[in-house]
C-alpha positions as a LaTeX table, in Angstrom:
\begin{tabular}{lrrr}
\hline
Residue & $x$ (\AA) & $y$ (\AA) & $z$ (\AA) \\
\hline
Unk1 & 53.86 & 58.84 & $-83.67$ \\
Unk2 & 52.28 & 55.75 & $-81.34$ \\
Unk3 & 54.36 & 57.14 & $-78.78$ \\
Unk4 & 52.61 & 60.37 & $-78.98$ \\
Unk5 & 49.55 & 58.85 & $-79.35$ \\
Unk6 & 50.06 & 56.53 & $-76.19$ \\
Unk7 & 51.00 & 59.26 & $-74.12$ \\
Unk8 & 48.15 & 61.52 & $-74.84$ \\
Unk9 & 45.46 & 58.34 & $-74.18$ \\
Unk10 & 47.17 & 57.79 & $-70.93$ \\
Unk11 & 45.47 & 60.57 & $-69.15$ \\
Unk12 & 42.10 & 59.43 & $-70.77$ \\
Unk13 & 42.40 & 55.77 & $-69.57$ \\
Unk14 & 43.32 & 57.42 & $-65.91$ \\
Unk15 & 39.97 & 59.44 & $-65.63$ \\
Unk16 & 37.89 & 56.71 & $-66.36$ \\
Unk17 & 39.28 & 54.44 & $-64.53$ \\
Unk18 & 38.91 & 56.78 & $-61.49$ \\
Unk19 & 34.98 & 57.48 & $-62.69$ \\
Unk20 & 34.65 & 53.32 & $-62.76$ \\
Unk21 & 35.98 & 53.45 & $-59.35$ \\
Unk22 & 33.61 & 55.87 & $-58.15$ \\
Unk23 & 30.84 & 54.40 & $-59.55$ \\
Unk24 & 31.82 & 51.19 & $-58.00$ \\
Unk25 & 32.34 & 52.49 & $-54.43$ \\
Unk26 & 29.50 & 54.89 & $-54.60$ \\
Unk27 & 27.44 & 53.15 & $-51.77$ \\
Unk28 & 30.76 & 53.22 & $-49.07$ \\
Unk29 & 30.92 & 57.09 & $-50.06$ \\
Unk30 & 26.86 & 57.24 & $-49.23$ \\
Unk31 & 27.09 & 55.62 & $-46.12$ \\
Unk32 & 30.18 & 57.92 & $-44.91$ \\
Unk33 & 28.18 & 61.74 & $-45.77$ \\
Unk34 & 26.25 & 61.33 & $-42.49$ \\
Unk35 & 29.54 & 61.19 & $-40.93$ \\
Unk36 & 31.66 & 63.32 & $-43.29$ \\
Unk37 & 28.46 & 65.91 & $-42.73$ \\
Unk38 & 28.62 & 65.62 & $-38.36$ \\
Unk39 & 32.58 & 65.36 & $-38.37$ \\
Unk40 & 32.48 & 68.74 & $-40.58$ \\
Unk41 & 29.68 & 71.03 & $-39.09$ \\
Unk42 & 31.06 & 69.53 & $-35.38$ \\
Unk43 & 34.92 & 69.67 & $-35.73$ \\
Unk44 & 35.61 & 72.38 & $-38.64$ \\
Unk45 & 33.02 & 74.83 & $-38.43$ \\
Unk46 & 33.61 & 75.63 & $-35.30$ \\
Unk47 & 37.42 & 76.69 & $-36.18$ \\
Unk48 & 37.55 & 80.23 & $-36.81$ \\
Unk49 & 35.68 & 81.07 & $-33.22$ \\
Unk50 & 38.96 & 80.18 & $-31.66$ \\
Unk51 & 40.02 & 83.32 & $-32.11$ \\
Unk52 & 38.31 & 84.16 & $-29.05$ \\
Unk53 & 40.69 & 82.55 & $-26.95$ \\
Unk54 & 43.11 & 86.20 & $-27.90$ \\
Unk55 & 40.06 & 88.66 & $-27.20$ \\
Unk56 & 37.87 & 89.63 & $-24.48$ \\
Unk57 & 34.76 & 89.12 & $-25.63$ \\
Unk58 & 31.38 & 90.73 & $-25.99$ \\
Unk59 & 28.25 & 89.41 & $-26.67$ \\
Unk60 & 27.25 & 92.53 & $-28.09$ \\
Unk61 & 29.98 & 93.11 & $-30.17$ \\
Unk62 & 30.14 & 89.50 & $-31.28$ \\
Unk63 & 33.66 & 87.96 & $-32.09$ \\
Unk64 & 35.56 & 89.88 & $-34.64$ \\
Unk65 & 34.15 & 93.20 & $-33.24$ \\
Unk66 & 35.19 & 92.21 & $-29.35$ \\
Unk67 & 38.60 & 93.92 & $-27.78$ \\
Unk68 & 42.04 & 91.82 & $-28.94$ \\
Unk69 & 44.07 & 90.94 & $-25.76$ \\
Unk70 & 46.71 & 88.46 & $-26.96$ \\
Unk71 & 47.75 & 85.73 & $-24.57$ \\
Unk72 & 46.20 & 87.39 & $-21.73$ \\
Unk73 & 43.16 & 84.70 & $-21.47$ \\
Unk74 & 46.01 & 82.04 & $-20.96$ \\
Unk75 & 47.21 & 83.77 & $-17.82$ \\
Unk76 & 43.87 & 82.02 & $-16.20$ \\
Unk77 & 45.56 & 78.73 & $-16.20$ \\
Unk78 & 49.09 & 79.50 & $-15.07$ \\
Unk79 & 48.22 & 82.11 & $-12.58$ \\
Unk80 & 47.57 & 80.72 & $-9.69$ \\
Unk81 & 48.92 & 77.42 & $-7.91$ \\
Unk82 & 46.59 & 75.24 & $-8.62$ \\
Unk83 & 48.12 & 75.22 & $-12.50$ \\
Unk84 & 50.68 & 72.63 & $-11.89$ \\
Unk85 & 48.36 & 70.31 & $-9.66$ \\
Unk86 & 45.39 & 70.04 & $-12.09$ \\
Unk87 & 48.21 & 69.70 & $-15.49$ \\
Unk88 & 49.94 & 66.85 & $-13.12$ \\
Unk89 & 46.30 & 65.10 & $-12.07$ \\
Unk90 & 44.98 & 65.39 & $-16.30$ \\
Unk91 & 47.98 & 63.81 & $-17.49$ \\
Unk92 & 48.95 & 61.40 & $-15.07$ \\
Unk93 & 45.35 & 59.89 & $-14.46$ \\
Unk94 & 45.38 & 59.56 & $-18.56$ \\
Unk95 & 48.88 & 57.80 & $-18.89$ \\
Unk96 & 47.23 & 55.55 & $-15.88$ \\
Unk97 & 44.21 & 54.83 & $-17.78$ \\
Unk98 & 45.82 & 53.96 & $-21.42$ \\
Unk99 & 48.15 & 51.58 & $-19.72$ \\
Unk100 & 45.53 & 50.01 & $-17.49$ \\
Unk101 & 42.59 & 50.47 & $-20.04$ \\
Unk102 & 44.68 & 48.41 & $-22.91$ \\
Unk103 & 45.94 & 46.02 & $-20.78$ \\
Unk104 & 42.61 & 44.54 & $-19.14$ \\
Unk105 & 40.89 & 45.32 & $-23.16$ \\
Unk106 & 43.69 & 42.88 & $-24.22$ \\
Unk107 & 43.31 & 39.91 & $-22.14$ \\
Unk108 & 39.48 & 40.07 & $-21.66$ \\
Unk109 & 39.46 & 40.07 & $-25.46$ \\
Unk110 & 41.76 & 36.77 & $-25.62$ \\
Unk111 & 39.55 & 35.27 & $-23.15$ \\
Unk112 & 36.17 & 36.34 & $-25.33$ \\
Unk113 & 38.34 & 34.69 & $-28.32$ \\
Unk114 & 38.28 & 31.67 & $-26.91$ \\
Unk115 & 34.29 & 31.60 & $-25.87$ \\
Unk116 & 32.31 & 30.36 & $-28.38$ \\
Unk117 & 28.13 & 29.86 & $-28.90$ \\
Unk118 & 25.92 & 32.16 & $-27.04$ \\
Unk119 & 27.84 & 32.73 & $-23.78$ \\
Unk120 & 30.43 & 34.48 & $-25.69$ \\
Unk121 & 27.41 & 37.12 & $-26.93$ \\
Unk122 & 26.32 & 37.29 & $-23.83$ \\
Unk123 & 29.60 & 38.28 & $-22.29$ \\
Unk124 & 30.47 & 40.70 & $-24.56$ \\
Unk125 & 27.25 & 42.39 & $-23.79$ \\
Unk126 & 27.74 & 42.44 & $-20.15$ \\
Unk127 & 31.05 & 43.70 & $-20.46$ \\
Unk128 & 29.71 & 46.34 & $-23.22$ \\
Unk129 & 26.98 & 47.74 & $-21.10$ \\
Unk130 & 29.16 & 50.04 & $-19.01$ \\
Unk131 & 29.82 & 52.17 & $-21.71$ \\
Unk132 & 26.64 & 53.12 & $-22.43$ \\
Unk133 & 25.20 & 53.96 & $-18.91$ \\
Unk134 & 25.52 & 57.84 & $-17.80$ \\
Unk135 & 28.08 & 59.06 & $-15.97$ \\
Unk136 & 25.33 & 60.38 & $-13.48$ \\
Unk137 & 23.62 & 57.21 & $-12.91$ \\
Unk138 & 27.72 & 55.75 & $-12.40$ \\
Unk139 & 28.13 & 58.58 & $-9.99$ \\
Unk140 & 25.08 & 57.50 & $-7.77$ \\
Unk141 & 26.56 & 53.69 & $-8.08$ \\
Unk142 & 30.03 & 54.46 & $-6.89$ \\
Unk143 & 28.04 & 56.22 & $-3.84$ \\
Unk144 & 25.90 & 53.49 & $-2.83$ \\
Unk145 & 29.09 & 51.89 & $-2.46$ \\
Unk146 & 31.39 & 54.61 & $-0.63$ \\
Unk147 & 28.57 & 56.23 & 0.83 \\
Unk148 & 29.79 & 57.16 & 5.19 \\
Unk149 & 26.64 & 56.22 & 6.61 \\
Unk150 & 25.17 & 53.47 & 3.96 \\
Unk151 & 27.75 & 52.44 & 1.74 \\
Unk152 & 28.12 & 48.32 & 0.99 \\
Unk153 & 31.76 & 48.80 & 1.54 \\
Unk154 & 31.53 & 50.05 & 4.80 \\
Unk155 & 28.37 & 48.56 & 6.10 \\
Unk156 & 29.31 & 45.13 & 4.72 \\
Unk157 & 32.98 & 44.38 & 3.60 \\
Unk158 & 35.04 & 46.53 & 5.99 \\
Unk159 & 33.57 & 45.02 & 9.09 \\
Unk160 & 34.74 & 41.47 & 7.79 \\
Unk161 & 37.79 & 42.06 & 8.16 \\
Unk162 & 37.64 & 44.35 & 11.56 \\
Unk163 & 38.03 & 47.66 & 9.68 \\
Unk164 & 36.62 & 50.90 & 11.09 \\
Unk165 & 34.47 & 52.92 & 8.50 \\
Unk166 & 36.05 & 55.04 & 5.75 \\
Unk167 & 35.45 & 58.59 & 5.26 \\
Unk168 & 35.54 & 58.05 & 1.64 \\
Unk169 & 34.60 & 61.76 & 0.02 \\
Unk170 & 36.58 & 63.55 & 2.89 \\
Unk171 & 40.14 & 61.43 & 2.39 \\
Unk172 & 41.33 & 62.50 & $-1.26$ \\
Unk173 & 44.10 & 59.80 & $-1.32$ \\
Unk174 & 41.82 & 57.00 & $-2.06$ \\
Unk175 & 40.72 & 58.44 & $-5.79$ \\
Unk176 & 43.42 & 58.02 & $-7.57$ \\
Unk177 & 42.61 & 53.93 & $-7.14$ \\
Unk178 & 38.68 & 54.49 & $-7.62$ \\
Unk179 & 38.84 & 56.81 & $-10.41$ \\
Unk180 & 40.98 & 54.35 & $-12.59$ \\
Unk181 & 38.59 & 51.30 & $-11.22$ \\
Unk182 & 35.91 & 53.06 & $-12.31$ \\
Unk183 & 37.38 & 54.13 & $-15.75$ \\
Unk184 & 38.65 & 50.78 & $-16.66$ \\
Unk185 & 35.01 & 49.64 & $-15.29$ \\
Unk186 & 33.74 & 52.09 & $-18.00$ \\
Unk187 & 36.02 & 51.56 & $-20.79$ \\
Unk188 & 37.28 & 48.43 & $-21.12$ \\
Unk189 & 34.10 & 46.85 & $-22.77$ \\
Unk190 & 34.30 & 49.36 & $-25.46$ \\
Unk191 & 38.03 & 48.69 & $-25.99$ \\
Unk192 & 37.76 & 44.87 & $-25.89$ \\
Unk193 & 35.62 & 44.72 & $-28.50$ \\
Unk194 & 37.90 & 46.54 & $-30.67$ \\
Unk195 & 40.53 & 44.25 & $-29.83$ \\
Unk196 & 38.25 & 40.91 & $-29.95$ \\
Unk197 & 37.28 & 42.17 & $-33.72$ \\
Unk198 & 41.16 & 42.35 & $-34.76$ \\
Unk199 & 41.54 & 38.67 & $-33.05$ \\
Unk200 & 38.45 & 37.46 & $-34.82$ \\
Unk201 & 40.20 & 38.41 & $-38.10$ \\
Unk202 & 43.74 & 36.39 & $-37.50$ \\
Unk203 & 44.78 & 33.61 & $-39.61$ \\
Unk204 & 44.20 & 30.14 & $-37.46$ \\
Unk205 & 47.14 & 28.38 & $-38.99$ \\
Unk206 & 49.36 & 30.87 & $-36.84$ \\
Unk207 & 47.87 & 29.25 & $-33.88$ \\
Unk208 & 47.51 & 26.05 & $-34.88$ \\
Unk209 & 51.44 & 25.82 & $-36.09$ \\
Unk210 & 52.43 & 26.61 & $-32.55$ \\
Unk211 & 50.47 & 24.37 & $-31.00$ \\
Unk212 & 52.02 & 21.66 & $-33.21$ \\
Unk213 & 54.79 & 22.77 & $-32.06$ \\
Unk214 & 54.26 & 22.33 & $-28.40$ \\
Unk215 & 53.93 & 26.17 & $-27.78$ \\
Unk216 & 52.04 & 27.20 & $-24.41$ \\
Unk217 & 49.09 & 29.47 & $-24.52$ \\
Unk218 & 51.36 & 31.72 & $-22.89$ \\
Unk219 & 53.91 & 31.51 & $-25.60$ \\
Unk220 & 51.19 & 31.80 & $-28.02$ \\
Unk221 & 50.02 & 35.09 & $-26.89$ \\
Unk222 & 53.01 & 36.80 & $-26.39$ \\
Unk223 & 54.82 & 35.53 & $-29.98$ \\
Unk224 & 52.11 & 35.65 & $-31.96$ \\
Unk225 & 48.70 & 37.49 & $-30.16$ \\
Unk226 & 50.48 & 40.64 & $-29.26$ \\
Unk227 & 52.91 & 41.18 & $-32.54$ \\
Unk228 & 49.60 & 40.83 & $-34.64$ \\
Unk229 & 48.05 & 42.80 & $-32.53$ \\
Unk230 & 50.56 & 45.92 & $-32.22$ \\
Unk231 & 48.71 & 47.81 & $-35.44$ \\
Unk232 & 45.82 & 48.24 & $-33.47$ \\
Unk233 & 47.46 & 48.60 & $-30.22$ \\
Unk234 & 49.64 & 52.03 & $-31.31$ \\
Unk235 & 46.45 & 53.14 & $-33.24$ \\
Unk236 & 44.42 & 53.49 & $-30.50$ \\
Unk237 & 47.32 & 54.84 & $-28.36$ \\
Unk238 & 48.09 & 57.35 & $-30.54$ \\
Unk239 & 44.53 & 58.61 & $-30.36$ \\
Unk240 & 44.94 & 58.45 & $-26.69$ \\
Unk241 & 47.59 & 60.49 & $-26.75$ \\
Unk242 & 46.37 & 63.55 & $-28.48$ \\
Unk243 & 43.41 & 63.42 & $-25.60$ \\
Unk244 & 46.28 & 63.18 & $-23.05$ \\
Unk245 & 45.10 & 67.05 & $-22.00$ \\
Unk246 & 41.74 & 66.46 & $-21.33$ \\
Unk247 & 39.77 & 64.13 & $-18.71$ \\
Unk248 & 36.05 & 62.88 & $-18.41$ \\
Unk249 & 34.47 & 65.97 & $-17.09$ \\
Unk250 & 31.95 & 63.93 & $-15.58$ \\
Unk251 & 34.48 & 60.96 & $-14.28$ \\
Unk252 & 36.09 & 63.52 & $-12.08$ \\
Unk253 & 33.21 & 65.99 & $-11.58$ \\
Unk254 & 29.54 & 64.05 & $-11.15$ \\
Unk255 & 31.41 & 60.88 & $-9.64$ \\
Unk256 & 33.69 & 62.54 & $-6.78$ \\
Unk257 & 30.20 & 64.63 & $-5.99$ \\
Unk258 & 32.21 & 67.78 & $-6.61$ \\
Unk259 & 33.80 & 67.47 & $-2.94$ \\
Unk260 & 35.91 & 70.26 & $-2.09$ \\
Unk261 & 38.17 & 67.86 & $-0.02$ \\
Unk262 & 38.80 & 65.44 & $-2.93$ \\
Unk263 & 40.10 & 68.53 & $-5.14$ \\
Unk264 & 43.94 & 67.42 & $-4.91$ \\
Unk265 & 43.39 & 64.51 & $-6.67$ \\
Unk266 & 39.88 & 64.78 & $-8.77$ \\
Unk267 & 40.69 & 68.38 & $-10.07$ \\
Unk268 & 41.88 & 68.66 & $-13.86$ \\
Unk269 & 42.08 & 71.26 & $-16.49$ \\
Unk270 & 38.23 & 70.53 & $-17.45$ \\
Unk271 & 37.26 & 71.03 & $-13.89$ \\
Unk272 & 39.00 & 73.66 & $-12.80$ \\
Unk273 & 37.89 & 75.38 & $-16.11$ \\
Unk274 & 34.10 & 74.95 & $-15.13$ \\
Unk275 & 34.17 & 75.93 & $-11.63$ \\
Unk276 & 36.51 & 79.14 & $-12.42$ \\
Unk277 & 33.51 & 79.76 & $-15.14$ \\
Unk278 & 30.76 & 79.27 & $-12.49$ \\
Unk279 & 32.52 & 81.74 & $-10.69$ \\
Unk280 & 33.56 & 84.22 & $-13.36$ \\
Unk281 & 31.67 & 83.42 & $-16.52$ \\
Unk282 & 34.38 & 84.49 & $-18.86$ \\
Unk283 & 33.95 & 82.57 & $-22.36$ \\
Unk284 & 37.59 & 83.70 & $-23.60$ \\
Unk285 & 39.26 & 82.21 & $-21.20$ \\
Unk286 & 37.12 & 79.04 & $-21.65$ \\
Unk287 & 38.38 & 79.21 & $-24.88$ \\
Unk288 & 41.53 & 79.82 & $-23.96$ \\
Unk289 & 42.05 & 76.64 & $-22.62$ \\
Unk290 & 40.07 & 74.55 & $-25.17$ \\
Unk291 & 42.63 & 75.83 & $-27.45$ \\
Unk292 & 45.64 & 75.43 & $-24.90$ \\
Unk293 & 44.38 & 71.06 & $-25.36$ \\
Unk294 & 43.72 & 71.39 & $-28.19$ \\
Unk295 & 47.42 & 72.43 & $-29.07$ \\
Unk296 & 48.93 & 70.62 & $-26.75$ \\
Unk297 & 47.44 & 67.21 & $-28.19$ \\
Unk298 & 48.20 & 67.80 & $-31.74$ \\
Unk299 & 51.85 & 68.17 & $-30.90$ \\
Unk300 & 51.78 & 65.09 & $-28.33$ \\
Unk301 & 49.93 & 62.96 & $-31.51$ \\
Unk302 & 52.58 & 64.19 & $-34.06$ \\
Unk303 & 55.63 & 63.79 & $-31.05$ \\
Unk304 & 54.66 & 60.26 & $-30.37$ \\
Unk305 & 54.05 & 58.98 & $-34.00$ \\
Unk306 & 57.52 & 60.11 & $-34.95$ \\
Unk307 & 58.27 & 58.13 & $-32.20$ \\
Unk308 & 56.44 & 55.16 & $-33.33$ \\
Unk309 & 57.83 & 55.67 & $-37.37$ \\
Unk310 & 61.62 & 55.69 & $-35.78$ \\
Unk311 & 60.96 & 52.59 & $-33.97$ \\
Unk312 & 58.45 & 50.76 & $-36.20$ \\
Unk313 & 57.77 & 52.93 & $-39.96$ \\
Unk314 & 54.48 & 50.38 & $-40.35$ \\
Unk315 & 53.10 & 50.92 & $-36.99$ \\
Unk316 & 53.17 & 54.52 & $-37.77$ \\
Unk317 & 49.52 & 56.46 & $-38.56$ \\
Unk318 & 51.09 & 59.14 & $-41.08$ \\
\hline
\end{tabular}
């Protein structure tokens, strides 16, 4: 009979526990709604329009009403030659950037580690500020320094060193190099301090052990810095990933000045999108490709952490 009674109290206990837990937490769960609210109108909303992407649509007729055509909008991408340059440019520039991108975030954030006082806010302002300036105002920077006729490079550096003038925005091989410069510019701040707030949160005595020990900085960084720091590292990797299929419209759009010549190595599947829209101002196919990333990604994301769980099952997301 206690038996019984135990068992059927059990449930009882459970629920309020769980109500004592929400009424502990309840200020965390206010503060995430304005989130929970924008991530839900912004990412799931949107959802059942991609059914666009198989019709050929009609403003007048509105979605559901509009003429089905199947995979026929994802001919636009694959039609033409131009399909295997601008798949090659979007996922090779974004390999190039995550490897880049986490290795300068890494060791500027070691080096902000070791700052202390005011210089270290200061740096990690500077540093910071990239992030938040428009890609427009970036665009107009990167001119004033490749500009033909006025640029610092070639007014000023290149004539150091008894170097003619550069025809930077008619010679596409030199963007590969700028665009990642200017990315890693861009990003890196942003990153570091991600980084720099996982350092800031590492037990001293590690440190302090392998000092004792006469261990190098060197030795210190790559035995202890790095292993601590691998959580974070195939987190944001992994969210890398599943972006792998798209590119900074305006990296690659407002910062080459949309130069015909430069389209080997500036054109991705975002560009290449826009201009064909420009020219036919088809929304299915637009949506044809949106979907095509978005696809692509969530595969990529799910490939690479079973990747990550056969190697490392606690560096894993899911």
């Amino acid at each position: 009979m206690n038996i019984k009674e135990s068992n059927t109290r059990l449930p009882t206990a459970s629920i309020g526990g769980k109500a004592r837990q929400y009424r502990r937490f309840w200020p965390v769960y206010l503060m995430m709604l304005p989130g929970l609210i924008y991530l839900f109108i912004n990412n799931y909303m949107p959802l059942p329009g991609a059914i666009v992407a198989f019709k050929q649509y009609n403003a007048r007729l509105g979605i559901y009403s509009s003429k089905w055509v199947g995979f026929k909008n994802f001919e636009y991408l694959f039609r033409t030659s131009d399909a295997w340059v601008i798949t090659r440019n979007t996922i090779l520039y974004n390999v190039a950037f995550i490897i880049v991108n986490t290795i300068l975030a890494i060791l500027v954030a070691v080096v902000l580690s070791e700052l202390t006082g005011k210089r270290k806010k200061a740096y990690q302002s500077v540093i910071l500020l990239p992030n938040l300036i428009s890609t427009v105002i970036i665009s107009y920077l990167v001119f004033a320094f490749f500009s033909v006729g006025s640029g610092f490079i070639n007014k000023s550096i290149l004539p150091l060193f008894g170097v003619a003038p550069v025809s930077w925005y008619s010679e596409a091989k030199h963007w590969p190099y700028i665009i990642i410069f200017v990315n890693a510019w861009r990003s890196v701040g942003y990153l570091c301090i991600i980084y720099l707030a996982t350092l800031m949160g590492f037990d001293r005595a590690y440190y302090e052990s392998a000092l004792i020990d006469g261990a190098s900085r060197l030795k210190q960084f790559w035995y202890i810095t790095l292993p601590l720091l691998k959580p974070t590292i195939v987190m944001l990797t992994l969210m890398a990933i599943g972006r792998i299929f798209y590119s900074d419209f305006g990296l690659f759009y407002q910062v080459p000045m949309n130069q015909g010549a430069l389209y080997a190595t500036t054109n991705t599947i975002d560009t290449y999108v826009y201009r064909g829209l420009l020219q036919l101002g088809d929304i299915s196919m637009s949506s044809a490709a949106g979907l095509y990333q978005s696809a692509i990604g969530f595969v990529l994301v799910l490939g690479a952490n079973m990747l990550v769980r056969v190697i490392d099952r606690d560096s894993a997301l899911i």
